[in-house]
C-alpha positions in Angstrom: 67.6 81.4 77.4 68.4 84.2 74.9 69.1 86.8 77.7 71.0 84.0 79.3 73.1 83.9 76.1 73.6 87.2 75.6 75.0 87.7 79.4 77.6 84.9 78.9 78.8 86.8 75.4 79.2 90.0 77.7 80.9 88.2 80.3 83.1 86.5 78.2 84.2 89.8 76.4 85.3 91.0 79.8 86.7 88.1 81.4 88.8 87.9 78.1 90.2 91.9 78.5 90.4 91.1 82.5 93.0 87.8 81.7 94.6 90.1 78.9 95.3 93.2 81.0 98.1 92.1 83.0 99.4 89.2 80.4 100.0 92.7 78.2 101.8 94.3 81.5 104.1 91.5 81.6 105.1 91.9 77.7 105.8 95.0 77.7 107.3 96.2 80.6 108.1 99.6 79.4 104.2 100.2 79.3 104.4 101.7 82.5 100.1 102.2 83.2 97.9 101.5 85.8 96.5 97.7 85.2 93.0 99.6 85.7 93.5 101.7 82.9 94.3 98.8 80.5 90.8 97.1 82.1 88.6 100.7 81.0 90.2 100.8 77.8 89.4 97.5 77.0 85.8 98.0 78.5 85.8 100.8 75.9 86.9 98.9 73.1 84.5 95.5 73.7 81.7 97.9 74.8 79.1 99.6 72.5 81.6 102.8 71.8 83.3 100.7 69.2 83.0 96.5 69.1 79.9 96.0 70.6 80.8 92.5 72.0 79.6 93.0 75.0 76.2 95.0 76.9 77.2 96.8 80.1 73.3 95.9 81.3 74.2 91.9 81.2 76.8 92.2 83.6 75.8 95.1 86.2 74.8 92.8 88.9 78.1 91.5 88.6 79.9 94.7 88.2 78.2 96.2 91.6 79.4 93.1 93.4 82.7 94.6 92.5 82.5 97.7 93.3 81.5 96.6 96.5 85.1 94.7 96.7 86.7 98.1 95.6 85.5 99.7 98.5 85.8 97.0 101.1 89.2 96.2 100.6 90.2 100.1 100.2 88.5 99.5 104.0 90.3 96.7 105.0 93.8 98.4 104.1 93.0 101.3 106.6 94.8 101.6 110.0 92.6 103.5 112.0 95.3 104.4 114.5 96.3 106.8 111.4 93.5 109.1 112.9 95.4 109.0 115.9 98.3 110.4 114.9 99.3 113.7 112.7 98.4 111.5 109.3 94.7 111.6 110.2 94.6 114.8 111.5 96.4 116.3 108.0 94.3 114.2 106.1 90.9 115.6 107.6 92.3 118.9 107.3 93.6 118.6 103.6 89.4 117.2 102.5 88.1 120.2 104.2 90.2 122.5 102.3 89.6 120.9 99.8 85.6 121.1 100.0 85.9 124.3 100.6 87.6 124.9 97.2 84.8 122.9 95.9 82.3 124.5 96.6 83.8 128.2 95.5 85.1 127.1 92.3 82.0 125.2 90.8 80.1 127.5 92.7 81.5 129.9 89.5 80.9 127.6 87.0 77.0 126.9 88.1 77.1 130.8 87.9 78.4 130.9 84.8 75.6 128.3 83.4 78.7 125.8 82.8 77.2 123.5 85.6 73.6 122.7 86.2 74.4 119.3 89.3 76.2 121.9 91.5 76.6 119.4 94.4 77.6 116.3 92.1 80.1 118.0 90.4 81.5 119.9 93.3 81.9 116.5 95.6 83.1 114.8 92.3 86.0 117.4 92.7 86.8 116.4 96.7 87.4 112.3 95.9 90.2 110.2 95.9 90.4 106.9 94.3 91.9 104.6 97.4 90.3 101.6 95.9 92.2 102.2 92.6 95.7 103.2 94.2 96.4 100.6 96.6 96.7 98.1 94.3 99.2 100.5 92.2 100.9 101.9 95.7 101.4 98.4 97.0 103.0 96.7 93.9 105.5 99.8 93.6 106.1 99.6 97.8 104.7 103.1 98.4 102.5 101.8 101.6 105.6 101.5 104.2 107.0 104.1 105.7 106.1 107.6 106.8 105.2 108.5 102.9 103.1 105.3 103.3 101.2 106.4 106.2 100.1 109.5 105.1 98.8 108.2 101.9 96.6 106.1 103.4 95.4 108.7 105.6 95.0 111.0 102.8 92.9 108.8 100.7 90.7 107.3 103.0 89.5 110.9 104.0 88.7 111.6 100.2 87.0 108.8 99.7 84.9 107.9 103.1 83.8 111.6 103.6 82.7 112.2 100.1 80.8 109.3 100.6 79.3 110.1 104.3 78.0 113.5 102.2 76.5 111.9 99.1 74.6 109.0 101.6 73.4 112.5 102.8 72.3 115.1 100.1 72.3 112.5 97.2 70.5 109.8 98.2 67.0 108.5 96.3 65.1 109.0 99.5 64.9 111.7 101.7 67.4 113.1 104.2 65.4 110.9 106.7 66.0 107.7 104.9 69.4 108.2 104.0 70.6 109.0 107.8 68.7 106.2 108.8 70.8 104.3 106.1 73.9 105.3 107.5 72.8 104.4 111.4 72.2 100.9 110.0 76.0 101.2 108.7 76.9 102.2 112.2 74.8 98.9 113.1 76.4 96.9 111.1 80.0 98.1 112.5 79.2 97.6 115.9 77.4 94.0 115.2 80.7 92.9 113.9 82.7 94.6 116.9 80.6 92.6 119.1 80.7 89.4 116.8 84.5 89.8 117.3 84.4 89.7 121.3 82.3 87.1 121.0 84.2 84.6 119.1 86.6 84.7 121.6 90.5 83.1 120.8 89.8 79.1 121.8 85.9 79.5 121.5 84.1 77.0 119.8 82.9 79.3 117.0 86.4 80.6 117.1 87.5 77.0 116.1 85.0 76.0 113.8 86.3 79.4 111.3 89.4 78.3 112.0 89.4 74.9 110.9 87.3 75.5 107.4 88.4 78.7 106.3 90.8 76.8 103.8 89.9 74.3 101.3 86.7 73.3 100.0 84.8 74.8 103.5 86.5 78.8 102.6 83.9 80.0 105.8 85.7 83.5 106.2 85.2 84.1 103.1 82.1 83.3 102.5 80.2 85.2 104.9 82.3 88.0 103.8 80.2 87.7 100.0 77.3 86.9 101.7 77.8 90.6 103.7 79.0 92.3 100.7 75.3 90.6 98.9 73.5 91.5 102.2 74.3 95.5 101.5 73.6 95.2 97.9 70.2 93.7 98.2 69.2 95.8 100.8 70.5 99.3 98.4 69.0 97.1 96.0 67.6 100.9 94.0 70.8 102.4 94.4 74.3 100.7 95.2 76.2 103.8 97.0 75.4 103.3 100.1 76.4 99.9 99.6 79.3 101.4 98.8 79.7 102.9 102.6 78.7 100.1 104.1 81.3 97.9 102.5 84.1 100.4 103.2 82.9 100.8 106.9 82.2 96.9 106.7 86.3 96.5 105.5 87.4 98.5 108.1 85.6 96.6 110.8 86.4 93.1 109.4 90.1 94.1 109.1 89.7 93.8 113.5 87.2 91.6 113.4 89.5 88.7 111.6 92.4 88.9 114.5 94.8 86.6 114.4 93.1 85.2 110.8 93.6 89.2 109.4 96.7 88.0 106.5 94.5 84.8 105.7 91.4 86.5 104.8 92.8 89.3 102.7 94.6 86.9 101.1 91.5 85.4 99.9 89.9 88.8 99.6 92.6 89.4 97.1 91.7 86.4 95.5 88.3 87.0 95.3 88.6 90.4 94.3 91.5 91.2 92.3 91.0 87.9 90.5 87.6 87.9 89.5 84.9 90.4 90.3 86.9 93.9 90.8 88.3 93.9 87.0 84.6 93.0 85.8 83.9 96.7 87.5 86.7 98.8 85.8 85.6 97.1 82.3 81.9 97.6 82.9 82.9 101.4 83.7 85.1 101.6 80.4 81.9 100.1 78.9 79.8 102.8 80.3 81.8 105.7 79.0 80.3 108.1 76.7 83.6 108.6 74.3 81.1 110.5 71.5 80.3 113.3 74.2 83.7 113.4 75.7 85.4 113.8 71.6 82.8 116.4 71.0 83.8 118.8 74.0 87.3 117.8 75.1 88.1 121.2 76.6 85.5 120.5 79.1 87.2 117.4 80.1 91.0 119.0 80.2 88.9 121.2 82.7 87.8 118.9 85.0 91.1 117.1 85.3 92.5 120.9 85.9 90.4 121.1 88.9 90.4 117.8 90.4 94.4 118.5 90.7 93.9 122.1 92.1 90.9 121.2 94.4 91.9 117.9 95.3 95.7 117.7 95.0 96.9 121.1 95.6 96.1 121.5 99.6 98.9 118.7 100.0 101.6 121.4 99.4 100.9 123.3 102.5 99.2 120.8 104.8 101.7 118.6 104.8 104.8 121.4 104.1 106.5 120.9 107.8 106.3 116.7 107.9 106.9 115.5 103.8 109.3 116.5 101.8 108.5 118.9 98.4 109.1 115.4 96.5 106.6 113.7 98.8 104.4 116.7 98.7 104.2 116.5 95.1 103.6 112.7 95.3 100.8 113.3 97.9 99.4 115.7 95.4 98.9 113.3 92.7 98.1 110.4 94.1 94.8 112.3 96.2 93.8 113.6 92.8 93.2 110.3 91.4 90.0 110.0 91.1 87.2 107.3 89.9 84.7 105.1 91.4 82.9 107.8 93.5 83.3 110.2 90.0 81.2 107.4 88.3 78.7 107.3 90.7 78.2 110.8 91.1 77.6 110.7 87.4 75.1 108.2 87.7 73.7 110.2 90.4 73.2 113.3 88.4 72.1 111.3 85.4 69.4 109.7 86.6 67.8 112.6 88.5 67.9 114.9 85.4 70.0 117.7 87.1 73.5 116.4 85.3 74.5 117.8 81.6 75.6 114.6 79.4 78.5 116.1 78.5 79.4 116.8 81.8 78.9 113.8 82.9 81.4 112.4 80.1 83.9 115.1 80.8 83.9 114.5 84.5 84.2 110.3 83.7 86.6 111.2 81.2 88.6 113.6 83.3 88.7 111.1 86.3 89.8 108.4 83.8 92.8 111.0 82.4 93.7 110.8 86.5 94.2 107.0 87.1 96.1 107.1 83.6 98.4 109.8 84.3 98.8 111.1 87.8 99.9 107.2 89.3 102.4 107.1 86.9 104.0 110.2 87.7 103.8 109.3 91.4 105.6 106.4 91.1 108.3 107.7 88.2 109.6 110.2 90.4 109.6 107.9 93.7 113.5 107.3 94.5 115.0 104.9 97.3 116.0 106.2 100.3 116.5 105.6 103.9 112.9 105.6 105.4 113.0 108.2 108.0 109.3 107.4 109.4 108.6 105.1 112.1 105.9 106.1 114.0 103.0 105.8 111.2 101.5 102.5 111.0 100.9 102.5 106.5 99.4 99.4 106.3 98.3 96.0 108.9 97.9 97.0 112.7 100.7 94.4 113.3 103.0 95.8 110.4 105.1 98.9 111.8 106.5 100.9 109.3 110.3 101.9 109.5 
């Protein structure tokens, strides 16, 4: 009962920053921040860094839950047709570039003995946060358009291929186990392809979601928690590829929910943004190191260099002949936002011994200083205009931008 105890005191703690965060947005609307930086520094504050109110332990099954939302709405809010069209192809080109960077430039540093987790580090450096933007690039109605489009492009690619690589050369098993884990993601995908021909418009089954996906019965979104649980308890070791399976599982359900698409993310939102996804970005603030990240901040100022360079950077020239410099410059900030996947890779490099501490706080704290700062920018520089984009699809297959 005393462990019960303590876990309500934890969640209460965060539960109480998650309510305050956005009350504190409303006051003071010149406090123009990410609500997720608001939710980490109050994870810091109610943490063990400085309150203590609340154990990050008590609430990690909790806070996994929500990362798995993170990553399955950042799914959902994909068009795949983007990889149709120049957006995709850009995109892909931009994360290469951008790996290849990578891999030169820590490369150096594991040279210079200022890196010990090479591969960590240098994927850490080749991820964007899309979970963490849309929220911000929907509320200031960056997702339409042509800008829109390529955004979403852009930061699937940096986060569903770092992702692909670390279920690869990261994973606790061997390289047999975790290709075998991502053919059961590619399972999974086509199960729910097939699930959706089969619940064919006017079916019985068809009619049965229909009918109680509101009110008390809430169907759709209930077997959407039970899938998100389902990948969790299987990964049960080691959530991250979880993590791939609920991004692939977004983008599948996003088809799979046809004409019901707008009801269940509504409820996803629901579900998600109102409950379980800012219990993840105040267990991460919790998590935070801040003693190791005030006792080498040059090391920090470092890796939020690079994530800008490596990440960011390749916009200017990939997307030079379709965005405009102001665009550019707005692509290049919002790809180097980085966070989730940082603080995994962390963990990653943690637990297996091959990670300095420091680093590890430096590259949290780093991807931290990204979600405060570069959003901001992005969206203090945005000015109307007439949208000159019409053939990119930015956010719902039956939304065309323009």
């Amino acid at each position: 009962m005393e462990n019960v105890g303590e876990a309500l005191q934890s969640l209460l703690a965060v539960t109480l920053v998650a309510a305050v965060a956005p009350l504190l947005l409303g006051l003071l609307p010149r406090l123009r921040v990410p609500q997720v930086v608001l939710l980490l520094a109050g994870g810091i504050v109610v943490g063990p860094a400085v309150l203590g109110w609340a154990d990050p332990t008590a609430i990690e099954p909790l806070a996994d839950l929500g990362l798995g939302f993170v990553f399955l709405l950042a799914g959902y809010e994909i068009d795949q047709r983007l990889y149709r069209q120049d957006a995709g192809r850009r995109a892909l080109v931009a994360w290469f570039v951008s790996l290849a960077l990578a891999l030169g430039v820590i490369g150096l540093l594991a040279w210079a003995g200022l890196v010990r987790a090479f591969v960590p580090v240098a994927l850490a450096m080749t991820t964007t946060a899309l979970g963490t933007l849309v929220p911000i690039l929907r509320e200031n109605d960056m997702l339409r358009g042509r800008l829109g489009g390529y955004l979403m492009a852009g930061g699937a690619a940096g986060e569903l291929l770092p992702i692909l690589a670390i279920a690869v050369f990261l994973g606790i098993g061997n390289r047999f186990v975790a290709l075998l884990s991502l053919a059961a993601v590619v399972v999974l995908a086509v199960l729910l392809g097939v699930a959706a021909r089969v619940l064919r418009p006017g079916g019985r089954l068809d009619d049965i979601i229909s009918e109680r996906q509101h009110e008390t019965s809430q169907i759709t979104l209930r077997f959407t928690v039970l899938l998100l649980v389902l990948l969790l308890a299987v990964t049960e070791r080691f959530h991250l590829d979880a993590v791939l399976g609920a991004f692939v599982a977004g983008m599948v359900l996003r088809r799979w929910a046809g004409r019901n698409a707008r009801v269940l993310e509504e409820k996803l939102d629901v579900a998600g943004h109102g409950f379980l996804i800012p219990i993840f970005f105040v267990y991460s603030g919790m998590t935070i190191d801040v003693r190791a990240i005030a006792a080498a901040p040059l090391r920090l100022l470092l890796f939020f260099g690079l994530m800008i360079l490596i990440r960011g950077l390749p916009a200017l020239l990939v997307y030079l002949r379709v965005l405009s410099l102001r665009e550019r410059v707005q692509t290049v900030l919002v790809t180097a936002t980085a966070l989730p996947l940082v603080v995994a890779l962390t963990q990653i490099g943690l637990r297996n011994g091959t990670m300095l501490p420091e680093n590890g706080a430096a590259l949290v704290g780093a991807a931290v200083l990204t979600v405060l700062v570069l959003p901001t920018v992005a969206v203090a520089i945005t000015r109307p205009g007439p949208d000159t984009g019409r053939d990119v699809v930015a956010r719902r297959p039956d939304e065309v931008a323009g």
